[in-house]
C-alpha positions in Angstrom: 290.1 -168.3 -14.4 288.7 -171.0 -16.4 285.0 -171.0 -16.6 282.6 -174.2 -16.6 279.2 -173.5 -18.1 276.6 -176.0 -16.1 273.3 -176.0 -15.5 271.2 -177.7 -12.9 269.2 -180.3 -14.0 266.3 -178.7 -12.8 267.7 -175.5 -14.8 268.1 -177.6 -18.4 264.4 -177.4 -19.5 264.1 -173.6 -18.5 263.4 -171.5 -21.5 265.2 -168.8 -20.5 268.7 -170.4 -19.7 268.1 -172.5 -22.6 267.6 -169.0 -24.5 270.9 -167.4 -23.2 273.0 -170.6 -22.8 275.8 -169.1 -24.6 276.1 -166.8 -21.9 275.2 -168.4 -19.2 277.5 -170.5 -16.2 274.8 -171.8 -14.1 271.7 -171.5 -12.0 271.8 -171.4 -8.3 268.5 -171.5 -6.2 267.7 -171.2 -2.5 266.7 -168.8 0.0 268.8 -165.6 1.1 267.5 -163.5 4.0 265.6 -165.8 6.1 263.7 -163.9 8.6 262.3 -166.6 12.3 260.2 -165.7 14.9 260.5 -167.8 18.0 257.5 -167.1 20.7 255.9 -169.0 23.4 252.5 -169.1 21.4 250.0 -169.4 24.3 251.5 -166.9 26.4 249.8 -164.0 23.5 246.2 -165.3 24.6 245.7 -163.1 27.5 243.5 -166.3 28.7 246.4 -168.5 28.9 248.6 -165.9 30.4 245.9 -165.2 33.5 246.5 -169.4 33.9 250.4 -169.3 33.6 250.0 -166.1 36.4 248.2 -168.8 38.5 250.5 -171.5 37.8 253.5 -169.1 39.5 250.9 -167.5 42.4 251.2 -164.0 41.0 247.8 -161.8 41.0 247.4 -159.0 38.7 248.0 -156.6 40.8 251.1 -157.9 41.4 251.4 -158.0 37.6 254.3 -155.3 36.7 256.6 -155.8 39.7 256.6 -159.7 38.4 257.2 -158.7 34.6 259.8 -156.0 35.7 261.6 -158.7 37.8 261.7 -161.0 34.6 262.8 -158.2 32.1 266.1 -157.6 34.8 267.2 -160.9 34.6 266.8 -161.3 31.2 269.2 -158.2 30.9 271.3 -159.1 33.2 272.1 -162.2 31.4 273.1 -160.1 28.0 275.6 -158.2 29.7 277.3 -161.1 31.5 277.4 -162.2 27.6 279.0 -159.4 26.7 281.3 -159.4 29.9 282.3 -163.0 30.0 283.0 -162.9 25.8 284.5 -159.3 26.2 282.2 -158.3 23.6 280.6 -154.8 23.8 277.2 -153.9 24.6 276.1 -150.6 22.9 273.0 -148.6 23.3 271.7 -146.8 20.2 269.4 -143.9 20.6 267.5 -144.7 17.5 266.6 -147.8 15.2 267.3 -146.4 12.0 271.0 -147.2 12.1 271.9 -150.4 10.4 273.2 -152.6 12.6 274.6 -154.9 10.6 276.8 -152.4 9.0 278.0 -151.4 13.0 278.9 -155.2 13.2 280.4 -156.0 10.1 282.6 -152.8 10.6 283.4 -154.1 14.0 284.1 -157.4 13.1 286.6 -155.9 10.4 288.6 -153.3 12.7 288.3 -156.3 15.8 289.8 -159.1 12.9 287.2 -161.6 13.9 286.2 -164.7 12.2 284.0 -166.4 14.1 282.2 -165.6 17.6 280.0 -162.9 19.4 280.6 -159.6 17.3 278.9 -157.6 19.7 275.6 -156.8 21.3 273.3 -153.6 20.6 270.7 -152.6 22.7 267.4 -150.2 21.3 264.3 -148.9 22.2 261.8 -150.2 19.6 257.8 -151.2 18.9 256.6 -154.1 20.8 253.3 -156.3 21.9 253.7 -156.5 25.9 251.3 -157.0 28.5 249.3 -154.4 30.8 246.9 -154.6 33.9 244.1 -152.4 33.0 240.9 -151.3 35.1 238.0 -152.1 33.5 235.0 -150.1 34.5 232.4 -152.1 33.1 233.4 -155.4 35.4 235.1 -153.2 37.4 238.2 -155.3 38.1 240.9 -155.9 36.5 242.1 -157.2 33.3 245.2 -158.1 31.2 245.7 -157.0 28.1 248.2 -157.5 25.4 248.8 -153.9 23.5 251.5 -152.3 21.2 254.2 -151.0 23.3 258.1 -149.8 22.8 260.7 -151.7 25.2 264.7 -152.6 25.1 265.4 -155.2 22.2 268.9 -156.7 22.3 270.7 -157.8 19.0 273.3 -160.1 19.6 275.4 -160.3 16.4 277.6 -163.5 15.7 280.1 -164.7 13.2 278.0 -168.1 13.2 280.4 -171.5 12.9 277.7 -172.5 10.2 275.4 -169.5 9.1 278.2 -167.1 8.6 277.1 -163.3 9.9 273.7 -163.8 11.6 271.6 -162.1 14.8 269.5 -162.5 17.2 267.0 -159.7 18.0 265.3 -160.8 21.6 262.3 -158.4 23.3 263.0 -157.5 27.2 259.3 -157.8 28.0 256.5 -159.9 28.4 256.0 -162.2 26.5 260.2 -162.2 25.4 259.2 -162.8 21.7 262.7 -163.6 19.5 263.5 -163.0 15.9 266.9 -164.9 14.4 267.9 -163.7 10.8 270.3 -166.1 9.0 271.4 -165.5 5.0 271.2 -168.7 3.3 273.8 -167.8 1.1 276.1 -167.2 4.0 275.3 -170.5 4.9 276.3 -171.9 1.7 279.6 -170.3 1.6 280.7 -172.0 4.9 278.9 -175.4 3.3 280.8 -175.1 0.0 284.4 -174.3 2.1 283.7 -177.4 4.0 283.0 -179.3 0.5 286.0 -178.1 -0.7 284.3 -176.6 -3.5 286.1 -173.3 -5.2 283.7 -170.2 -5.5 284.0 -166.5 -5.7 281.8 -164.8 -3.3 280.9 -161.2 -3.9 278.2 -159.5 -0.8 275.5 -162.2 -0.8 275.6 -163.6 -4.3 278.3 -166.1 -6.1 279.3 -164.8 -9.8 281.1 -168.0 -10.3 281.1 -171.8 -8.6 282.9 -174.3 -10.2 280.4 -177.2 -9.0 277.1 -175.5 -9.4 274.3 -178.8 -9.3 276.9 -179.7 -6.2 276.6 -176.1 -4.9 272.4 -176.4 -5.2 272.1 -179.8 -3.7 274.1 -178.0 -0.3 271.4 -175.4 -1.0 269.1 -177.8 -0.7 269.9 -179.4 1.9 269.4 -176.3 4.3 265.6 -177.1 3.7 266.5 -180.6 5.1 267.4 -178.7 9.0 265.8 -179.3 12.2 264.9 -175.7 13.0 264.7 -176.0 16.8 267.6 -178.0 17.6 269.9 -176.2 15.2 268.8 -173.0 16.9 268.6 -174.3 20.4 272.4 -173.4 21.1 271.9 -169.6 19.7 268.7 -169.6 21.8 270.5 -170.9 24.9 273.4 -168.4 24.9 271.4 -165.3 24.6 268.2 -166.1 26.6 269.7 -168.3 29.0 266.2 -168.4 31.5 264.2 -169.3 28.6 263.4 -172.9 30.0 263.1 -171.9 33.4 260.3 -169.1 31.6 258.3 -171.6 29.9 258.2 -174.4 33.1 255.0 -173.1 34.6 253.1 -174.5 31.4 254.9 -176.5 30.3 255.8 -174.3 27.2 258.5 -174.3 24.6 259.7 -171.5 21.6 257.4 -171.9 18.7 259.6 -171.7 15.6 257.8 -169.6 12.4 258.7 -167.5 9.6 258.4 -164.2 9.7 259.9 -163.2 6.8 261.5 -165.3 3.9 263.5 -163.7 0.4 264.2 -166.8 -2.1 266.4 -166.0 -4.9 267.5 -167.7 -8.2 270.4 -166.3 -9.4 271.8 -166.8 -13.0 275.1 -166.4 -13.3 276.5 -165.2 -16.4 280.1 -165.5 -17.5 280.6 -161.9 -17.6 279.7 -158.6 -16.7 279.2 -157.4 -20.6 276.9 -160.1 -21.2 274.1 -159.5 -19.0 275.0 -155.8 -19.2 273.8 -155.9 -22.9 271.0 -158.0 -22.0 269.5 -156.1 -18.2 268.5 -152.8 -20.2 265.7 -155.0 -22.3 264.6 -157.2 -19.3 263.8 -154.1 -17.2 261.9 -152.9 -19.9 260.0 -155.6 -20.0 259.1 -156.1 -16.6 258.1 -152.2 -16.3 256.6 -151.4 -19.5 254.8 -154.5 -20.2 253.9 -156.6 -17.2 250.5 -155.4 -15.7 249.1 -156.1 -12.5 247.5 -159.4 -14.0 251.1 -160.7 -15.1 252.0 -160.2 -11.4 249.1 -161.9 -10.1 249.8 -165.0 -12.3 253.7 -164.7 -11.3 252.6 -165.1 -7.3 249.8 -167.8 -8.3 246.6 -165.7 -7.7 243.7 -166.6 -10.3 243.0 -164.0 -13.5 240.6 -163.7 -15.6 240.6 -164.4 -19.6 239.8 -160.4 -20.4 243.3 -159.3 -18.7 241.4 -158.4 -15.4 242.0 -159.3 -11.8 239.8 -162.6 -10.2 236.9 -160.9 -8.6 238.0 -162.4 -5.4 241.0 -160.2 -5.3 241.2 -157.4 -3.1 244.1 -154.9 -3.0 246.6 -153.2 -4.9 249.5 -154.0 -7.7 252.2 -151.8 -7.7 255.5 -152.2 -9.9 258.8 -149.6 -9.4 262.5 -148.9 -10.2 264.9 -147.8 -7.9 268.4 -147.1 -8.2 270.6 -148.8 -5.5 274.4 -148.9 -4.5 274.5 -152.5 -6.4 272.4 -151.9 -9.4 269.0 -151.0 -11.1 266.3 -153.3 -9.2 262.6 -153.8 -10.8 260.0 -154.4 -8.1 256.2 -155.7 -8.4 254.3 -156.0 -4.9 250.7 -157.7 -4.3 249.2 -158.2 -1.2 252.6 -157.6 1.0 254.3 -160.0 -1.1 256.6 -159.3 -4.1 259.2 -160.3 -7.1 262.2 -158.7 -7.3 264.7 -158.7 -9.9 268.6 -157.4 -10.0 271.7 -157.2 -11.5 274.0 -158.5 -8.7 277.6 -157.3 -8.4 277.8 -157.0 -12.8 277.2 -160.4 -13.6 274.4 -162.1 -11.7 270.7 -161.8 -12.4 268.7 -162.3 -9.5 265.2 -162.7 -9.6 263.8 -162.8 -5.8 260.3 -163.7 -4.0 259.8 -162.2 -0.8 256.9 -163.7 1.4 255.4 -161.6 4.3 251.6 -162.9 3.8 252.0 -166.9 2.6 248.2 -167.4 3.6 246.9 -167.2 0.1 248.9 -170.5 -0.9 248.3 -174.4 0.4 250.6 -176.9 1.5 249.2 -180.9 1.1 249.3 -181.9 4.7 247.9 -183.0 7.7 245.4 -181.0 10.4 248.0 -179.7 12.9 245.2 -180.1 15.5 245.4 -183.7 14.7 248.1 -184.6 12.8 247.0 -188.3 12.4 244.1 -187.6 10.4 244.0 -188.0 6.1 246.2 -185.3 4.4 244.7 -182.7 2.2 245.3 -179.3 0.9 245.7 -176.5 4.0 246.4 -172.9 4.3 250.2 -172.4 4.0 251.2 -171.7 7.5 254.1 -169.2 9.1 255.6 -172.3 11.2 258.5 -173.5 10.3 257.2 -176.5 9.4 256.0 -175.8 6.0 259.5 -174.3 5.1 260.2 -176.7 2.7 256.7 -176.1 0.8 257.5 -172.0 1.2 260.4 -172.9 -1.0 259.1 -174.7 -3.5 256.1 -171.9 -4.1 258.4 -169.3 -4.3 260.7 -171.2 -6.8 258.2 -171.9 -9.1 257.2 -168.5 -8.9 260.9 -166.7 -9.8 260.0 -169.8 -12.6 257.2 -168.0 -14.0 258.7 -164.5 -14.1 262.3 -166.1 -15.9 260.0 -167.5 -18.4 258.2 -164.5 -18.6 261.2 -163.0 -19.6 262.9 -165.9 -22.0 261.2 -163.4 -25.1 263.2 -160.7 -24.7 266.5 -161.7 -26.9 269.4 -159.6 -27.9 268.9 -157.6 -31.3 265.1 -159.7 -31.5 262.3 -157.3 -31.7 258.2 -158.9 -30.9 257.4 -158.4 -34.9 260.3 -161.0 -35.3 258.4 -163.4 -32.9 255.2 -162.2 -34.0 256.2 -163.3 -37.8 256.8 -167.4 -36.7 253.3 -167.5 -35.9 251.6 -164.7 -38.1 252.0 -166.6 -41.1 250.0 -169.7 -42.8 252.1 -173.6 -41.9 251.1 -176.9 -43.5 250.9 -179.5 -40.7 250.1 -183.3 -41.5 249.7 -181.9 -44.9 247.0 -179.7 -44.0 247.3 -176.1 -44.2 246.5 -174.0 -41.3 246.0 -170.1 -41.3 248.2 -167.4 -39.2 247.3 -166.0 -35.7 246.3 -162.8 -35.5 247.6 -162.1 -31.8 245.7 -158.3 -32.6 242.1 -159.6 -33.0 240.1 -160.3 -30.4 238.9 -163.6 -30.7 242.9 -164.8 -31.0 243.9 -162.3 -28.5 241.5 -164.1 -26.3 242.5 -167.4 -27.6 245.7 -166.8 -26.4 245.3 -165.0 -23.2 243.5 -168.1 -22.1 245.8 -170.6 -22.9 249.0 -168.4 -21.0 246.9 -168.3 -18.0 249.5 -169.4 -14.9 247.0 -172.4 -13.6 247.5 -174.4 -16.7 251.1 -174.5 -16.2 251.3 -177.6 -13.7 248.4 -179.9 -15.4 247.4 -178.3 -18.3 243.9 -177.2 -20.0 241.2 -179.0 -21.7 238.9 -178.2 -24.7 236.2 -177.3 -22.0 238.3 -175.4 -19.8 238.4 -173.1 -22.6 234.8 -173.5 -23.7 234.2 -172.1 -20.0 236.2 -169.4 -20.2 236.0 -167.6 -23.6 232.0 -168.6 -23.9 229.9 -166.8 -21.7 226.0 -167.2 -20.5 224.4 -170.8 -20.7 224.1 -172.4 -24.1 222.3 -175.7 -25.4 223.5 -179.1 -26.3 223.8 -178.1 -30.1 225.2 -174.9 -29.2 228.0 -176.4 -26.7 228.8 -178.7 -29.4 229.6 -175.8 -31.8 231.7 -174.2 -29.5 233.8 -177.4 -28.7 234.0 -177.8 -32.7 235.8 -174.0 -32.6 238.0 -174.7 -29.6 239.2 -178.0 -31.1 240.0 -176.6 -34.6 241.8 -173.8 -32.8 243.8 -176.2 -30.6 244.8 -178.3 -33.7 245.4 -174.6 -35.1 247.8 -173.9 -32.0 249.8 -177.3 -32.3 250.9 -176.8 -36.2 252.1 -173.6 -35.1 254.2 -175.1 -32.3 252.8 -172.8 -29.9 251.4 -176.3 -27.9 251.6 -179.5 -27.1 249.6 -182.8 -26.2 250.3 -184.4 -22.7 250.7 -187.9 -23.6 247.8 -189.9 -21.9 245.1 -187.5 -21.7 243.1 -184.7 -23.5 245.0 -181.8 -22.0 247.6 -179.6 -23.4 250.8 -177.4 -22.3 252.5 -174.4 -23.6 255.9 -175.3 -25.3 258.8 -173.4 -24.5 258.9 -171.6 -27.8 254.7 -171.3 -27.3 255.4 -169.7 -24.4 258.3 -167.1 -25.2 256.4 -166.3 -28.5 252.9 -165.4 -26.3 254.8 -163.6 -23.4 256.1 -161.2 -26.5 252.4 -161.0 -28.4 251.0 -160.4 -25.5 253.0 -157.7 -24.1 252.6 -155.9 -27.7 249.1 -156.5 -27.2 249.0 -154.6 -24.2 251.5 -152.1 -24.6 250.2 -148.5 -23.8 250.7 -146.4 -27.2 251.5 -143.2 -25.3 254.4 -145.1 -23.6 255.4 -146.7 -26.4 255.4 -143.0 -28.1 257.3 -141.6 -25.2 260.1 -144.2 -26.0 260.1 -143.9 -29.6 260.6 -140.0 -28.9 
């Protein structure tokens, strides 16, 4: 097979495919697991659910023979799906067995290749609706509480997203969750392009069109959610209209759960095999729970610790599986992943769970004519196309992270670019010393993630390594320090101006050079013992 090395043109100016380019065929980005909850929204506030009970004339006490009469025609309609495809239905006694393995299996001894694969039916946790007696009204009341009920998955060799379910609840309030892979999806799109690839699981070690494979990639971001879904929807909850006429209602589409992976694709197995061994070492040994705060955009302090504001926990772990070693850091029920995909693909993957603590530039969605500005990322799946930018620039931030770890290159190699004195303009300027503190602070304030987009000014770093109030003399002084520093930083390369204004950005090699000093910086000595042993 002849290989093509290209690059996206969003991939050219990344330091670390610019750092392995050799080795490298091409960069492919988009989501992979894609995890949607459709739910009649109003229906959870018990409130609106005593009006829709209204709406249909049926009093509480009344309550369970209604609900009961809804749950048997919602499973009478999966089995005359499974009886009019001449699919199975199969009940499993408990939801630990992976069901996607039971359909892809079935799929492969049934020789199907597009269609219902089957349906499996489980007992599993649920929210569901209950008519309680209150004794302080004394009457009663409805109340939404965790439950266990029936859950169908219908399983389908999808026309356009490949092997995909639906999982839908048999009880009040019939919640549905649809799981798509968006590299799936991208293997149908690329067949229809006519564009050659090797697919291996859920990853692609080789495309021969890869800025052609990422604008299809892209493209998926581009869907209208409900009306692409509507048909799936239709064929396995067939009274789903007919559920929400009382009010009016229809399925509100949200994310549940999202994984977004940027795979780099490497030309062979041997090359990223020499390479893995040092990035996994980097990520465990020196990334620290600040590093993965920065990665997933929370706010850190100059001295190395977490922003006040944070609350929680930071936890980083290996773990041995089937494909490969992975590296995991989690913060806050989100995390960054990063693998070795079947020999020759490095994945690096954000999973979202909690997307609250970013912001999307829109409009009030209680009234969406009103001036845009800066809101609180939402679930809906609305503000997909915002989730995917976030967590791209954050599998960014952890690749260039990485761009300093180089075959054969050790940190006292990177360390001695900077370390030593440079003449600049003709004027001579001294080394760093990335091992004292007032350079060690220097620098920990200028790799800081929020500068990354716009860049820091002389007083953004005034405010951060001076503490306590000082007077006009003394600011001055200490604006005198920071700008001789900065014109220190730029002869060394390690920064740059942006044209226009008084701010200034990392440089690709400023970055890969601080990512390495840093991590030296911070390295525990008893670990660093433990290795050398």
């Amino acid at each position: 097979m002849n290989i093509k090395v290209t690059t996206t043109s969003s991939d050219v100016s990344s330091p670390f495919v610019t750092q392995h380019a050799a080795d490298v065929i091409g960069v492919l980005s988009g989501f992979d697991r894609l995890r949607l909850m459709a739910s009649l929204r109003p229906l959870y506030q018990p409130r609106l659910m005593m009006r829709y009970l209204s709406r249909v004339g049926v009093l509480l006490k009344d309550f369970a023979a209604f609900a009961a009469g809804w749950t048997e025609r919602v499973r009478s309609a999966a089995h005359r799906l499974a009886e009019h495809s001449g699919r199975p239905l199969t009940y499993l006694q408990g939801s630990s067995e992976r069901k996607e393995l039971l359909a892809r299996d079935r799929a492969r001894r049934d020789g199907l290749t597009s269609g219902l694969i089957g349906i499996w039916s489980v007992i599993e946790p649920c929210l569901s609706y209950y008519v309680r007696r209150d004794r302080q009204q004394k009457k009663l009341v409805l109340r939404l509480e965790p439950s266990k009920c029936l859950h169908y998955y219908f399983y389908f060799l999808h026309e356009q997203f490949g092997l995909a379910h639906l999982r839908l609840q048999t009880w009040f309030p019939f919640a549905i969750y649809v799981c798509i892979n968006g590299r799936h999806w991208l293997a149908r799109q690329l067949d229809q392009a006519g564009i050659d690839s090797v697919q291996r699981d859920n990853c692609f070690p080789w495309i021969k069109d890869v800025v052609k494979a990422q604008a299809l990639a892209r493209a998926q971001l581009q869907s209208h959610w409900p009306i692409l879904l509507r048909p799936l929807l239709e064929q396995c909850h067939p009274h789903a209209a007919e559920l929400s006429r009382p009010l009016a209602l229809s399925y509100y589409w949200s994310v549940s759960e999202s994984e977004y992976a940027t795979d780099v694709m490497f030309k062979s197995p041997a090359a990223l095999g020499r390479l893995y061994p040092a990035l996994v070492h980097q990520g465990i040994r020196h990334f620290g729970s600040t590093d993965v705060l920065r990665f997933l955009g929370h706010k850190t302090q100059v001295n190395g610790r977490v922003h006040g504001n944070h609350q929680g926990e930071v936890l980083s772990s290996l773990k041995h599986r089937p494909e490969g070693l992975r590296l995991k850091h989690q913060a806050n029920g989100n995390s960054i992943k990063l693998y070795d995909k079947q020999g020759s693909v490095l994945r690096v993957e954000t999973t979202l769970k909690r997307p609250h603590q970013f912001r999307v530039y829109r409009a009030s969605e209680r009234d969406p004519e009103s001036r845009k500005r800066w809101q609180v990322l939402r679930k809906g799946i609305g503000d997909l196309h915002r989730r995917a930018e976030i967590c791209e620039a954050v599998n960014g931030r952890y690749l260039q992270a990485l761009a300093s770890v180089r075959n054969g290159q050790s940190a006292g190699e990177l360390a001695h670019i900077v370390c030593r004195p440079v003449k600049h303009d003709g004027r001579r300027y001294r080394g760093l010393n990335p091992w004292s503190a007032p350079d060690a602070a220097l620098l920990q304030a200028i790799s800081r993630g929020e500068w990354m987009v716009s860049g820091f000014r002389n007083r953004d770093l005034r405010a951060l390594l001076y503490s306590g109030k000082a007077d006009v003399i003394e600011q001055r002084r200490q604006s005198g320090r920071i700008t001789r520093a900065l014109a220190r930083l730029r002869a060394h390369g390690i920064i740059k101006k942006v044209n226009g204004t008084y701010r200034y950005q990392l440089t690709n090699q400023g970055r890969q050079i601080l990512t390495a000093l840093l991590a030296a910086h911070q390295a525990d000595v008893e670990k660093l013992m433990a290795l050398a042993a």
